[in-house]
N, C-alpha and C positions, 0 to 999 in steps of 0.2 A: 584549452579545456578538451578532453577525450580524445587527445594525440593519437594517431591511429587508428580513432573509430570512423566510423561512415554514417552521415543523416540521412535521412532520408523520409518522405511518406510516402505511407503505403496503405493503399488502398485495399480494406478488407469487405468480405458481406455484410456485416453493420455498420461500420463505421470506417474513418481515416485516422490513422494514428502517426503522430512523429513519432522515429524511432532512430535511438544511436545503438549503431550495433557493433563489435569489435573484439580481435584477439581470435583462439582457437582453444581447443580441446571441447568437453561436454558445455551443453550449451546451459546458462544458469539466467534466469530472466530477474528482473529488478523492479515494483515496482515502488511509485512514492508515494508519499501521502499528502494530506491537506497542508496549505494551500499550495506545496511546492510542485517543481514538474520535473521530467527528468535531470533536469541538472544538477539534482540533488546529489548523484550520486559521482559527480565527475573525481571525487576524493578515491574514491573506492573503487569503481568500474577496472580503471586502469591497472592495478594491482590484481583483481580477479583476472583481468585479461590475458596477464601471463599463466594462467592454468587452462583458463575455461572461454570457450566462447560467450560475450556477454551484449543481453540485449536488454534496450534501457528506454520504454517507449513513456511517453505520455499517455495517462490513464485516457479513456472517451469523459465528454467534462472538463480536462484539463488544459493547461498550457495551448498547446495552438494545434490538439487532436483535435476533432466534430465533436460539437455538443449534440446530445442525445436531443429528439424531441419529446415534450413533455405529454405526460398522461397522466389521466386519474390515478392510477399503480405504482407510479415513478419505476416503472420496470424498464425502461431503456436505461434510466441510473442504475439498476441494480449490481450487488456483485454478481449476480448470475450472469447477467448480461457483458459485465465485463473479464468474466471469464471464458465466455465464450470469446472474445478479442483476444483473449490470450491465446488461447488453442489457435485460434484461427491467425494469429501471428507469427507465430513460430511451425505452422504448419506451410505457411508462406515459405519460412526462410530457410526450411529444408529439417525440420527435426516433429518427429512423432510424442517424445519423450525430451524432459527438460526438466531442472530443478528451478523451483520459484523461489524468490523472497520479496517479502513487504513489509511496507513499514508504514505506521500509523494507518489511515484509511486503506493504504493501499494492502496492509497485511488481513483486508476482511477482499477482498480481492483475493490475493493468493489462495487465502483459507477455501474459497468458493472453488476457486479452480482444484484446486485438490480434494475435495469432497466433490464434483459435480462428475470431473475427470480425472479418477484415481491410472486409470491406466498410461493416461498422459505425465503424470507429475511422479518424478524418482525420490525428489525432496523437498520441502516445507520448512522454510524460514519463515519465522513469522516475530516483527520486531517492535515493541511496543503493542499491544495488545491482545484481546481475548477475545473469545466470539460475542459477538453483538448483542447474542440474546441474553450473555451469560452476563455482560454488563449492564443491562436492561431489569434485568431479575432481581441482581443483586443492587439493584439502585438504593442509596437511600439518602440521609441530605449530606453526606460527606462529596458522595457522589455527585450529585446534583448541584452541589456549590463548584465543588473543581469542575465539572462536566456540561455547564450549565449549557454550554452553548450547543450540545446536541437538542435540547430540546428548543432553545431558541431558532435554531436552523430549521426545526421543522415548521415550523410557522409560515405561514403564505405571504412570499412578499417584502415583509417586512426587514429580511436579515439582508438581502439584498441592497434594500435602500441605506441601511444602515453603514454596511462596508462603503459601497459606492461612494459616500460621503466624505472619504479620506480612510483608500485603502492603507497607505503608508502606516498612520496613526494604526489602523485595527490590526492588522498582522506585524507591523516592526519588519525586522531583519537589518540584518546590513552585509557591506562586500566583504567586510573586514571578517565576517564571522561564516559567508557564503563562500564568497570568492568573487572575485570583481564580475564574473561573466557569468555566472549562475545568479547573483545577484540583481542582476540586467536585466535575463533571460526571466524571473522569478515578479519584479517589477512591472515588464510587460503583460505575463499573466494577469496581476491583481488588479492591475487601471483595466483592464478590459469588463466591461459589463455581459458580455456572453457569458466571460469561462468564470466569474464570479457565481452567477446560476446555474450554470454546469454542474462545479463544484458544490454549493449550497443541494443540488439537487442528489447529490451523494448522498446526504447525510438524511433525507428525507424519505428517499428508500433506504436508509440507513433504521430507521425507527417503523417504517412499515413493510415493506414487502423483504425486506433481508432479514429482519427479523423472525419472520411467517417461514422462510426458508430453512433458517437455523433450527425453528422449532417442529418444523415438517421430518429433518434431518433425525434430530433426539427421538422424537415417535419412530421414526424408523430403528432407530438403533445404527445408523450410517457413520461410520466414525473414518477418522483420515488413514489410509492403509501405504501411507509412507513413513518413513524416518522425518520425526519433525525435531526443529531445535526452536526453543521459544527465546529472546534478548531483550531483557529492559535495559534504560536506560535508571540508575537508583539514584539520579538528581530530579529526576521525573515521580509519579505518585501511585505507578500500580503498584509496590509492595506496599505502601500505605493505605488502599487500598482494598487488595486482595489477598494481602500475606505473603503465602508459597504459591507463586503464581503460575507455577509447572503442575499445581493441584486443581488449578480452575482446567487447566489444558487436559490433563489425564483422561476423562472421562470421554474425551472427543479424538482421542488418538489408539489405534489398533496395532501400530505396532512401535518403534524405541522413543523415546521423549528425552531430551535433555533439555539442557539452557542454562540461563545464570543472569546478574545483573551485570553490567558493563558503568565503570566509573566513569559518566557523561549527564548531560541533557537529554534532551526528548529527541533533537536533531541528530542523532548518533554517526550517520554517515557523513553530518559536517563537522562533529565535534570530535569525535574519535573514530579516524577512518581506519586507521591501521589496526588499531585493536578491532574492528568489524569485522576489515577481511582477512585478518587474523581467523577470529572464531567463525567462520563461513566455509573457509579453505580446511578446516580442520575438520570442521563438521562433514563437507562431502568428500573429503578423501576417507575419511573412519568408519562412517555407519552405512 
């Protein structure tokens, strides 16, 4: 798994984060989403590598990075907070400027680092999702029944003991559909009751203080001032959803917009990894 790449952690001003880093050219950051950790991306990574320098950390909250400690604000969760990890990751490993991508939680992540630090981010992958607030707005019970579990995670406590009780049962996966060693690595994650509340505690500044951000953002009129490309997955339910999901994105981007749906599931860097870094590699050599 990421032949060629190097692990390592690294100690930043907020936080500790594992990080696989590898390959050469422009440097393109990767993050992942719920529940997974970077190993999500070992399908993928390794084909971006032959272009770009590629760094693939565990969010803060995650896998076997520092969990944040907790506040009334869940602002050490927030995507602010973890995009400052960003900047401050890649300012470590020698680059000022870098193209990000994210996928599911981790794409409210990205979104943040490119609206908070426009001058740092050249590009905006964002894979699986919309901004927060915009899914928040638009809730209604179609949403609410597929989405139930943001607001179940916002709950004190209780989502926790829930998972705890048989991670396996609540999130599923397997090697066959991971890969034997991301599977492992993905496993270890979920039995642990730290990075279980870690992760829950995403989604709780997920519904309060990241939302407050997004809607600070729109009052401003602050929109993304890079080349963004947006990637469903259409065995997944945002065109069900949201329609033209490049039309929820429009209003939040300042300058080119693409995307399209990709013929997968929600897990898209396990399900179809070459078609991924297919549309990624194309995306930052073009715009």
């Amino acid at each position: 798994m990421f032949d060629g790449f190097q692990l390592e952690m690294i100690e930043l001003p907020e936080a500790t984060l594992r990080v696989r880093h590898g390959g050469s050219g422009s440097p393109l950051l990767l993050l992942h989403g719920h529940p997974r950790t970077h190993a999500t991306w070992h399908r993928v990574a390794p084909i971006l590598a032959n272009y770009h320098t590629v760094v693939c950390p565990d969010l803060r909250g995650f896998g076997r990075s520092s969990i944040p400690g907790d506040t009334d604000d869940h602002a050490a969760s927030s995507k602010r907070a973890k995009a400052r990890d960003c900047i401050a990751l890649m300012q470590h490993l020698g680059y000022d400027r870098f193209a990000i991508a994210g996928h599911d939680r981790g794409s409210y992540t990205a979104f943040r680092t490119a609206m908070d630090h426009p001058s740092a981010v050249t590009h905006l992958i964002v894979l699986d999702g919309v901004p927060i607030l915009e899914a928040l707005e638009r809730c209604d019970a179609r949403f609410a029944t597929a989405w139930w579990h943001w607001f179940f995670f916002a709950q004190p406590g209780k989502p926790e003991q829930a998972i705890n009780a048989d991670p396996d049962a609540w999130y599923g996966g397997s090697a066959e559909q991971m890969g034997l060693e991301a599977y492992a690595d993905y496993r270890a994650a979920i039995h642990d009751p730290r990075v279980i509340h870690g992760m829950i505690e995403d989604y709780r500044a997920g519904i309060t203080i990241d939302r407050l951000h997004d809607a600070e953002d729109r009052e401003a009129g602050s929109r993304i001032a890079c080349p963004t490309m947006v990637l469903w997955s259409r065995r997944d339910d945002l065109e069900q959803l949201y329609g033209d999901v490049l039309e929820v994105w429009r209003p939040w981007t300042a300058a080119s917009l693409q995307g399209k749906g990709l013929d997968c599931g929600h897990h898209m860097a396990e399900e179809a990894p070459e078609a991924l870094a297919t549309e990624i590699l194309r995306f930052l050599e073009f715009s």
